[in-house]
N, C-alpha and C positions, 0 to 999 in steps of 0.2 A: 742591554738585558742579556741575561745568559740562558745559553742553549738549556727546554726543560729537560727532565732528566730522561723523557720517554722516547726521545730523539735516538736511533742507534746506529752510528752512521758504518757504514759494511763499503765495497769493494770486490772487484775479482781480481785476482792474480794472473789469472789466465783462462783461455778461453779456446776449445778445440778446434780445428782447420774447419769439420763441417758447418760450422757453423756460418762459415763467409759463401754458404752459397742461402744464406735466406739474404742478405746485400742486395741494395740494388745493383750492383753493378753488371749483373748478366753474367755470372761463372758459369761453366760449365767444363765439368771435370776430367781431365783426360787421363787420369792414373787410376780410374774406377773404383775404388775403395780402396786403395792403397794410402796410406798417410794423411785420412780423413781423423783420426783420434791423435795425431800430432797436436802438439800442443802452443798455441801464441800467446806470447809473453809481451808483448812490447805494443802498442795502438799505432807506432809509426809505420813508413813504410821505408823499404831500403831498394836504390837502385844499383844493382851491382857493377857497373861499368870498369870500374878499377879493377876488382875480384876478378873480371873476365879477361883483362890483360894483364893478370899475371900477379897484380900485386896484392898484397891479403892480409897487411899486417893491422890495415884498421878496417875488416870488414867484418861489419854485424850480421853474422850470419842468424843469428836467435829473429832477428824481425822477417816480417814478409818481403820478398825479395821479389820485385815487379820490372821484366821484361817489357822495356817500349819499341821505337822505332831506334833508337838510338841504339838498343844492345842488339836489338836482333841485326841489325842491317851490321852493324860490328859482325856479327858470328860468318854473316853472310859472305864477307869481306874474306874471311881464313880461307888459307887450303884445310881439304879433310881434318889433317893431323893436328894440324891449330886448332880448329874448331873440339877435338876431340880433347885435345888436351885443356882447354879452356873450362870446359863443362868437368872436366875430371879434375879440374884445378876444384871445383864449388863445392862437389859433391862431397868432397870429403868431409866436409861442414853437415853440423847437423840442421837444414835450415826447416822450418815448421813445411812453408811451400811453397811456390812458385806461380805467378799471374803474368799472363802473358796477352799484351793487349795490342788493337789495331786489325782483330782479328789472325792477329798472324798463329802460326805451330811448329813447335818441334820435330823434327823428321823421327821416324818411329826408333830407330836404335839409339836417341838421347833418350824419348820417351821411357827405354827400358830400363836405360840407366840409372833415373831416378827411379823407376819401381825399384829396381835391384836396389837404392839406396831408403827406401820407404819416405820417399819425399813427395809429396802431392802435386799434381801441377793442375794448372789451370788456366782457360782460354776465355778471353770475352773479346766482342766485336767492340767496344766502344773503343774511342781512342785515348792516349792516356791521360792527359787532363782530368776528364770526364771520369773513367776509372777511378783515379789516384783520388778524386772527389769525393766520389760515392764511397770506395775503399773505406778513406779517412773517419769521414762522418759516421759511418757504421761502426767503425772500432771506438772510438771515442764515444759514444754510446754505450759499446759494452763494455769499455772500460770503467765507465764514469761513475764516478763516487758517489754513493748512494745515501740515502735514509730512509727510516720506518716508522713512520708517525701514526702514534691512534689520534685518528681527526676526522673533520669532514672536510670536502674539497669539493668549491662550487664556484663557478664563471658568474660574476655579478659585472652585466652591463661590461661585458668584457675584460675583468680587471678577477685575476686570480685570487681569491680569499680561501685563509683556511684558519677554517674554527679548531681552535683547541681548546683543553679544559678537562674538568677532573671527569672520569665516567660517570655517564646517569645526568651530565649539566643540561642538556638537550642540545648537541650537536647535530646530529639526527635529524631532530624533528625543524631545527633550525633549516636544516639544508633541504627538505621536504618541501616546508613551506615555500623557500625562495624559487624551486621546484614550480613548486604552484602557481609562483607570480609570472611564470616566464624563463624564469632563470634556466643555467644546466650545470646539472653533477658532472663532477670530473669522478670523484671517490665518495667513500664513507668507510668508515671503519677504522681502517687500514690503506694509508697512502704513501705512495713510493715516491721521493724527489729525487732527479736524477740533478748533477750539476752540468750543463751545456756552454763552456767557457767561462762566463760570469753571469750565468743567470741558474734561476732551477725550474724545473720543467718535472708538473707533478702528474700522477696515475694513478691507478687501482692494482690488486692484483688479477691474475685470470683469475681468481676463484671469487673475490668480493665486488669487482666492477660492475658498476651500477645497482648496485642491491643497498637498500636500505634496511635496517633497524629501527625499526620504529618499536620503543617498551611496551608490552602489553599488548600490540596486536601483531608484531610478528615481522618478516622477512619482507620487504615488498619491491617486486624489480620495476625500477623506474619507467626502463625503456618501454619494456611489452604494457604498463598503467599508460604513461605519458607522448610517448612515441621517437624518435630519433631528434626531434628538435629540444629534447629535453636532457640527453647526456652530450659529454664532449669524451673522448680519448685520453686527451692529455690536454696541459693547460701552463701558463708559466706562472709562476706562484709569484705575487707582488704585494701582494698584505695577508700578514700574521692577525686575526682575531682572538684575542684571547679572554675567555668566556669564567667568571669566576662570582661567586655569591657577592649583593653588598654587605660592605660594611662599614657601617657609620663612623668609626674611628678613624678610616681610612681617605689622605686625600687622593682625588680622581683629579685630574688635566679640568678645566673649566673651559679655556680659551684655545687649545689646539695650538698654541703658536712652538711649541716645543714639541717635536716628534721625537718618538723611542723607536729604536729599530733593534732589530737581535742578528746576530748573525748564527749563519746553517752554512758549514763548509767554506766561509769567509763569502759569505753573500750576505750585504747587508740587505735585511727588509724591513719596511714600514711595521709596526707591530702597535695593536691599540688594546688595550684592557678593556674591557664592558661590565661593567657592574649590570649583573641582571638581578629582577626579583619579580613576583608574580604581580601580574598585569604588562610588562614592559615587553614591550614592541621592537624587539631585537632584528626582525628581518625587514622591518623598515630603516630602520640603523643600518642594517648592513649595508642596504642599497645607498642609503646618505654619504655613508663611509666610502663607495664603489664611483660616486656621483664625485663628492669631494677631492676621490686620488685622481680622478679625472681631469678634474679644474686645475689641480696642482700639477698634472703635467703640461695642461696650456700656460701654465706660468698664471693662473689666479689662485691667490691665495688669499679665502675667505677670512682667517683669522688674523692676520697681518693688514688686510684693507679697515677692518674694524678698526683694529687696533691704531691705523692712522687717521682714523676720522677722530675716536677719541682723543688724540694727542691733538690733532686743528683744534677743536669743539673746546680743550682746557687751554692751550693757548690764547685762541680768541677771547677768550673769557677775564685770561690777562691782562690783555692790551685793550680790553674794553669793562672796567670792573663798575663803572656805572650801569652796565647793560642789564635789567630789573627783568626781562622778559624771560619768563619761566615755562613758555609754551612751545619752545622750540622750532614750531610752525607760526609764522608771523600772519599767514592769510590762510583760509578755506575757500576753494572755491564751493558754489552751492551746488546741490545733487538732489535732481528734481525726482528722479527714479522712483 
């Protein structure tokens, strides 16, 4: 099925130094506002241990450059003038910043050096593993390829759904109700997929999260009506609902044994059509739909057990064409109740 057209998938190019001290990784910054509006280009990380002995012809200076025990206990190893010339080997590279991990620090006249060069540096106590972890995952985050879907986005019995459909079809008031049952909003409106390796991992914006639209009576915040058991943050998105009027001309799936999935950034997901019209019970569906993908991940598959019963049931009927009994149940037991 092909991406709708309302899908807009965006990106950043890049992303400022300040921005690595909202990380977990514990920065804290030892060049005070100096080469905080530098700018990262790249989500990797680079260890410079070549660069620092001298040799420079394949080093990426454009990524973050992360100081361990391995480079500093190197620097430690120099006389002054090695060391000095090591660091002035780097500097002359434009690199965004520098993290220096294990707790360890720059003696203050490298310190200055990099100011003099408007390079940032920066200090955490973890050690580098842990760092180079947290680093990772943060960048890969802000880097990660995005989309801007008008939808709703709701945790049903743990299983990410997200209704789509033309405006005004009742997404909204769909994700209300389910609201109502128990369920939790992730979004409405306006929701953001981030893609996190091979999966996508959806949101709201600060400005619409948790806020519903409901036509006719207005704005209404989930959380402060419902209470904290009733939104989630974020959520991993594993089924596409897609919500569209019936119509009689049109065939709909009968037996579920053929799943459609569409791809979003080359993530395949379940994706189902719902013919809705008035009276139909769409957020008990949904839940069925939440119940079903559930089974189907324990490896039972509803539609397929059917369908081998039927196939016994016309067999046997084969190899037995005398068999007259049309009541399928041979005995009743009595039920005195």
């Amino acid at each position: 099925m092909p991406i709708p057209k309302n899908f807009k998938v965006f990106n950043l190019e890049n992303i400022p130094v300040s921005k690595l001290l909202l990380s977990p990784a514990q920065l804290q910054c030892e060049t005070g506002e100096i080469g905080l509006n530098n700018v990262i280009v790249d989500s990797s990380i680079y260890r410079p241990q070549l660069a620092l002995a001298g040799y420079i012809e394949l080093f990426t200076y454009q990524k973050i450059q992360l100081f361990g025990n391995t480079e500093m206990f190197y620097l430690r190893s120099l006389t002054p003038e090695d060391r000095r010339k090591a660091f002035e080997t780097i500097v002359q590279f434009p690199m965004p910043c520098i993290i220096v991990t294990n707790g360890h620090h720059f003696e203050a006249e490298y310190i200055q050096l990099f100011i003099e060069k408007g390079i940032a540096v920066f200090s955490t106590p973890l050690v580098t593993s842990k760092a180079l972890y947290f680093l990772s995952e943060f960048l890969e985050d802000q880097f990660a390829a995005q989309v801007s879907i008008h939808a709703s986005f709701v945790d049903v019995y743990g299983v990410g759904m997200l209704f789509i459909g033309r405006s005004g079809i009742g997404k909204s008031e769909i994700a209300l109700d389910l609201v109502e049952r128990g369920h939790r909003l992730v979004a409405d409106d306006v929701v953001l997929l981030s893609k996190k390796r091979n999966i996508l991992i959806g949101t709201g914006t600060s400005v619409n999260k948790h806020f519903v639209e409901v036509r006719g009576l207005g704005i209404i915040d989930i959380q402060a009506m419902f209470g904290i058991r009733a939104i989630r943050f974020q959520k991993r998105l594993e089924v596409i609902i897609e919500l569209e009027e019936w119509a009689s001309d049109k065939e709909y799936t009968r037996t579920g044994l053929d799943d459609t999935y569409s791809s979003i950034m080359d993530v395949d997901l379940l994706t189902i059509t719902l013919p809705i019209f008035a009276g139909k019970n769409i957020t008990v569906i949904a839940e069925v739909i939440a119940l079903n993908y559930l089974l189907k991940t324990y490896n039972y598959n509803s539609a397929e057990i059917f369908a081998a019963k039927l196939s016994a049931e016309i067999e046997r009927k084969k190899q037995h064409p005398l068999d007259k009994d049309k009541r399928h149940i041979s005995y009743f037991q009595s039920d005195e109740e």
